[in-house]
N, C-alpha and C positions, 0 to 999 in steps of 0.2 A: 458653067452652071446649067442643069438641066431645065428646059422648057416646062410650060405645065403638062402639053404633050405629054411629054415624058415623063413627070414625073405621076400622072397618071396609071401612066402602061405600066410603070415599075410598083404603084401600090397595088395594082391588080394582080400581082403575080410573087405574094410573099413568099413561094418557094426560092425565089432567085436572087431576094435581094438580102444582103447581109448587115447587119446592125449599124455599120457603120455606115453604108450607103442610105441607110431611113433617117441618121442623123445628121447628113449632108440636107437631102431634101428638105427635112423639118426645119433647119436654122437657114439655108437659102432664102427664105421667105417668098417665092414661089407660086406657093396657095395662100394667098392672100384676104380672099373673100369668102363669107357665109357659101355664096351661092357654088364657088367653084367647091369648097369643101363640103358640100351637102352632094354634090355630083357624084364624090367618091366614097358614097355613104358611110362614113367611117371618122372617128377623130380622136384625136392625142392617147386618150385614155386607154382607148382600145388596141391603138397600137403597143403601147407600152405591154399589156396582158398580151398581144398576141406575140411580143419578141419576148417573153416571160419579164417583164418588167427591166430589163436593161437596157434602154435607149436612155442613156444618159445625158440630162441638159448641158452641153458644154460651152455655154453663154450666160449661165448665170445662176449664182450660187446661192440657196434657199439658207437666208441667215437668223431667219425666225423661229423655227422648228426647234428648239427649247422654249420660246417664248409665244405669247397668247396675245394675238392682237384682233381688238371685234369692234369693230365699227358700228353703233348703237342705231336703233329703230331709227328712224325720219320721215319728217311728212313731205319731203321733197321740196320742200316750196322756197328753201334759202341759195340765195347765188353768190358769186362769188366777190362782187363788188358792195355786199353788204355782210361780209366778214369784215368789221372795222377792228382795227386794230391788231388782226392775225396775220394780214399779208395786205402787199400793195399790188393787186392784181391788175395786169396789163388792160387798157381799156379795151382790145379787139374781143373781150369774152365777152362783150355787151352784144356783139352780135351772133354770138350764136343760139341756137335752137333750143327753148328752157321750155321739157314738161314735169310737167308738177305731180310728180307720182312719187308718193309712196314708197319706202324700201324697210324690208325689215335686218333686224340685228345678223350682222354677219361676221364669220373671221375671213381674214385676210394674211395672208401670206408675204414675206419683204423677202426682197431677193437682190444682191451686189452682183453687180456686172462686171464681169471676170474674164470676159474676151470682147475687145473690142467689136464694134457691132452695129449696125443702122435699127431704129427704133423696129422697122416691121421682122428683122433676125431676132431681132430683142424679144419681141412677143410672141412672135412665130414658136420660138424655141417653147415658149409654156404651153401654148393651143395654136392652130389654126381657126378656129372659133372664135375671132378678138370679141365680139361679143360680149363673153361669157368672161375675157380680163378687162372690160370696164365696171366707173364706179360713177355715180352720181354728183353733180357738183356740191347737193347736201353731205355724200357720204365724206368727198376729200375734206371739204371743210370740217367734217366731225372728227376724222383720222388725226387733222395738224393739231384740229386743237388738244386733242386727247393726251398726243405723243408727240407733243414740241418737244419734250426736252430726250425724246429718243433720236430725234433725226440727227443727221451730218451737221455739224456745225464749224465745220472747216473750211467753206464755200464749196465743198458739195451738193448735188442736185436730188431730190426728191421726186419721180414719175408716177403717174398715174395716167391710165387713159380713159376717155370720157366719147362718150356715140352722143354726137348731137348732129338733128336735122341729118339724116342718112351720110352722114361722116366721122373717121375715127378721128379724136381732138389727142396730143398728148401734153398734159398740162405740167409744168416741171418746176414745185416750190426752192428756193435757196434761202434756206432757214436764216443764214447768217446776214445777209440785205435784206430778207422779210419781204424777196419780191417773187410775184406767180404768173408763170409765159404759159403761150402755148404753143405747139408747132406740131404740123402735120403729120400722121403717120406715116408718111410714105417719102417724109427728106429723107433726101439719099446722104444727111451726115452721117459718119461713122463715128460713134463716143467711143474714147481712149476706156477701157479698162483702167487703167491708173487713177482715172479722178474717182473712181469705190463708188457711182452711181448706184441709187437705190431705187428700185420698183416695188412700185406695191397694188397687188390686185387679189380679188376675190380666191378665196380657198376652191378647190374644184367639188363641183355638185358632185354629193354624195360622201365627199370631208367635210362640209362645211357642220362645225358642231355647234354652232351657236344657238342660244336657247330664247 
């Protein structure tokens, strides 16, 4: 695996590096942070147009793209221990970091995990900007409840990730127990491909066509 060093000096010099090498770097997970990826002023989107649009996600397959899923206005201010009745959420979310902002109506994109993977390959593979694939603890609780009866209900897991108090949260529903974990972005587990894990996070700025 290449260093951030490296994988640096290799974005700096698109002449030399070839599709398949930018899609090593990108699912490596790597570039991990806002800050080292703002260093290499450049992110996901841009690359994809500067390789003409072929860096292909090989981590995870976008299963929504027939279907329309939008996660409605919120005033921010519902958590997840007083979703009664949609999930039995692990008490440690009582500790994390709740601001009471506002979000407006957005789509969202659901995507099956198709190669085995640690959550930050997992995210990695959509942006290096995790930022920009988090959702609010109002907005997940608006998602379950909208589309309970779309998710896995085979003891399949449900992810979303969530930024509280300057850390990435990945919160993970199992529709079938009706229970909500959360675990760090950065466990080094690797999820089997075989259990059809599902992700769900914001459409990329400038798709997002929610009205």
């Amino acid at each position: 695996m290449a260093t951030l060093k490296q994988a640096k000096k290799i974005i700096g010099i698109f002449e030399d590096v070839s599709t398949e090498q930018m899609q090593d770097i990108l699912e490596s997970g790597i570039l991990t942070s806002i800050r080292d990826w703002n260093i290499l002023n450049i992110d996901r989107h841009q690359l994809d147009d500067l390789f003409g649009g072929s860096i292909k996600n090989r981590v995870l397959k976008l299963i929504s793209d027939d279907e329309e899923f939008v996660i409605d206005e919120t005033n921010g201010s519902k958590r997840f221990e007083e979703a009664h009745g949609l999930f039995h959420p692990d008490p440690e979310f009582k500790s994390l970091v709740h601001k009471c902002l506002g979000t407006p109506r957005i789509d969202v994109n659901m995507y099956e995990l198709k190669k085995s993977s640690t959550f930050c390959q997992i995210y990695s593979s959509i942006s290096i900007n995790h930022i920009e694939l988090c959702l609010s603890e109002a907005q997940i609780i608006s998602f379950i409840s909208k589309y309970f009866n779309r998710l896995q209900t085979d003891g399949h897991k449900t992810f979303f990730l969530l930024y509280s108090g300057e850390q990435f949260v990945v919160v993970y529903y199992d529709v079938k127990d009706g229970d909500l974990f959360k675990c760090d972005l950065n466990d080094p587990k690797i999820w089997d491909f075989g259990f059809r894990c599902q992700f769900v996070v914001p459409k990329p700025i400038g798709k997002n066509l929610a009205k």
